[in-house]
Each structure stands twice: as structure tokens, then as C-alpha cells.
C-alpha positions in Angstrom: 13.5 -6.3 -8.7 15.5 -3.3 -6.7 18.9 -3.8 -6.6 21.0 -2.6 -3.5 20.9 1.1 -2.7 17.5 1.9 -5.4 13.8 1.5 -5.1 11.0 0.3 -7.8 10.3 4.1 -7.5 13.9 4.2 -9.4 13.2 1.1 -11.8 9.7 1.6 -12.2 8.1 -0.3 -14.9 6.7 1.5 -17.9 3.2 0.3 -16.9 1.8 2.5 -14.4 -0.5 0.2 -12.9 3.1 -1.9 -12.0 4.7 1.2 -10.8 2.0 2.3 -8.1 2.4 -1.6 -7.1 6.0 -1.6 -6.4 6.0 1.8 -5.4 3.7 0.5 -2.3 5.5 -2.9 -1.9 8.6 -0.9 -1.2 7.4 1.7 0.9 5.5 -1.4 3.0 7.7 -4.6 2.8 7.1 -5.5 6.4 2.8 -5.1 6.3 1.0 -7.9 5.1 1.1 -7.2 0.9 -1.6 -10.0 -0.1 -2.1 -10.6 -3.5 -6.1 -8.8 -3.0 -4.6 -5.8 -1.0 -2.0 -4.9 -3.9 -4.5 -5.5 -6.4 -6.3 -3.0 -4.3 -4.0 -0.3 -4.3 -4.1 -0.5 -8.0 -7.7 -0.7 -8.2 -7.4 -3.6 -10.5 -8.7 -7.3 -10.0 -5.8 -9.6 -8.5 -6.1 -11.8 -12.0 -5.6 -8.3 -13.8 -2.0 -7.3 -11.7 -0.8 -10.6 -12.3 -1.0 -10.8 -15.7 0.2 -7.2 -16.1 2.8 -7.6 -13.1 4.4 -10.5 -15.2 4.4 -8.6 -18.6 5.7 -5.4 -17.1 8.2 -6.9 -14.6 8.7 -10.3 -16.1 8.0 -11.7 -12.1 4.5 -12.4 -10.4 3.6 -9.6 -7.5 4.4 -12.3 -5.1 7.8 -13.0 -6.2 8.7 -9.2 -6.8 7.7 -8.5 -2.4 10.2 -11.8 -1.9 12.5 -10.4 -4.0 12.2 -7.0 -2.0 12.1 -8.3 1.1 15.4 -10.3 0.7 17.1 -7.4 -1.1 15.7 -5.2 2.6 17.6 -7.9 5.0 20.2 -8.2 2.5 21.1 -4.3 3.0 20.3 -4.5 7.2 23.1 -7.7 7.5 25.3 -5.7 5.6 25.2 -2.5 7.3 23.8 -3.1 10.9 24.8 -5.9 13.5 21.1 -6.4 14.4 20.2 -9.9 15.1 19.1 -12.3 11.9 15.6 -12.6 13.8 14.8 -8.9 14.4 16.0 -8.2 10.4 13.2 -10.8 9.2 10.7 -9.2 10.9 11.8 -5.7 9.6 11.7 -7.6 6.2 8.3 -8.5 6.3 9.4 -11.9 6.8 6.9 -13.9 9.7 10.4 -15.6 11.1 14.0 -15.9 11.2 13.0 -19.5 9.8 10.9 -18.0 6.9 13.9 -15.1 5.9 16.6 -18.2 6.2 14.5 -20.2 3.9 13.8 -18.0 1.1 17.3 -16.3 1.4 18.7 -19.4 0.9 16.3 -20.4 -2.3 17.2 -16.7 -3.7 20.6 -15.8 -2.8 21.8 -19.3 -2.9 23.3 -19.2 0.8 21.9 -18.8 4.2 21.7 -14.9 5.9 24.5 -15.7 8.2 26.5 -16.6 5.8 25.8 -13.9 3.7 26.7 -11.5 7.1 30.2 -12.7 7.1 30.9 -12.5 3.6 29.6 -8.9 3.6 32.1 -7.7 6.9 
């Protein structure tokens, strides 16, 4: 998973098939990153990124854009005053619900939250 401030270009995993994956997760967080279209972009069979994914990264391709995703709106409610809804969608998230949600599951507290702790 990136942590704040580096990429998966930075912590690429030693399988390049992974790499190219995250490399493209990162670079489009907010598109719609289905299971088939990174599979795609590896030119590997969905079954076949999973299974590598999970060796190489030790997280499923799913979990690794969530991961992202909440590591993006983590660095926008730290550094911008944008509203919570307008950083989900820059996320990739389909909501403010969806963000609050799985920020909560991952981070262990909501966004806003989170925002005041950070200022």
C-alpha cells in the first residue's frame, strides 16, 4: 500500500506484472479500476493478477485501489479545506457515503474526524 507522500511507482513490488498494476491504479484512482480492466492492463487473466497480486503485495487488487484511494483523501483532508464530498469523488470513491464508510473500516475513524485531527 503507498504510504503518505510515495506512490507504488516508489514501492513497487518485485513482480512486474504487480508493478504495471499499481503503477496504473495510482496514476487512475478516480476511473473505474474493475478487477477485468486491471487485469487488462497487465495483459493477464483477472484469476492470474489475483493470485499474483496477493503473493507480490500480500493484498487482493481490490483492496490495494481502497487502500489507495483512502490514502488520496487522506492527503486532500489534510492539506486542502475542500469539502468531504468533492474529496471522495477525486478519490475514486462513488460518494461521500462510500469514502465515510470505508475510511472508517480502514483508518478506524470517520474523514471528518480524521480532518480535525490533522489541523
Amino acid at each position: 500500500m503507498p504510504v503518505a507522500g510515495s506512490s507504488a511507482a516508489d514501492e513497487a513490488a518485485p513482480n512486474p506484472v504487480v508493478g504495471q498494476v499499481q503503477t496504473f491504479v495510482d496514476e487512475h484512482l478516480a476511473a473505474d479500476l474493475s478487477l477485468d480492466r486491471m487485469a487488462a492492463v497487465a495483459d493477464v487473466s483477472p484469476s492470474s493478477l489475483v493470485r499474483r497480486f496477493k503473493a507480490a503485495a500480500d493484498v487482493t487488487p481490490w483492496r490495494y485501489v481502497m487502500e489507495a484511494r483512502v490514502q488520496k483523501a487522506r492527503r486532500l483532508l489534510a492539506e486542502t479545506d475542500r469539502p468531504i464530498a468533492t474529496i471522495a469523488i477525486d478519490a475514486g470513491f462513488y460518494d461521500q457515503a462510500h469514502l465515510t464508510r470505508t475510511f472508517k473500516r480502514l483508518e478506524g475513524q470517520p474523514p471528518g474526524a480524521f480532518r480535525e485531527q490533522a489541523d
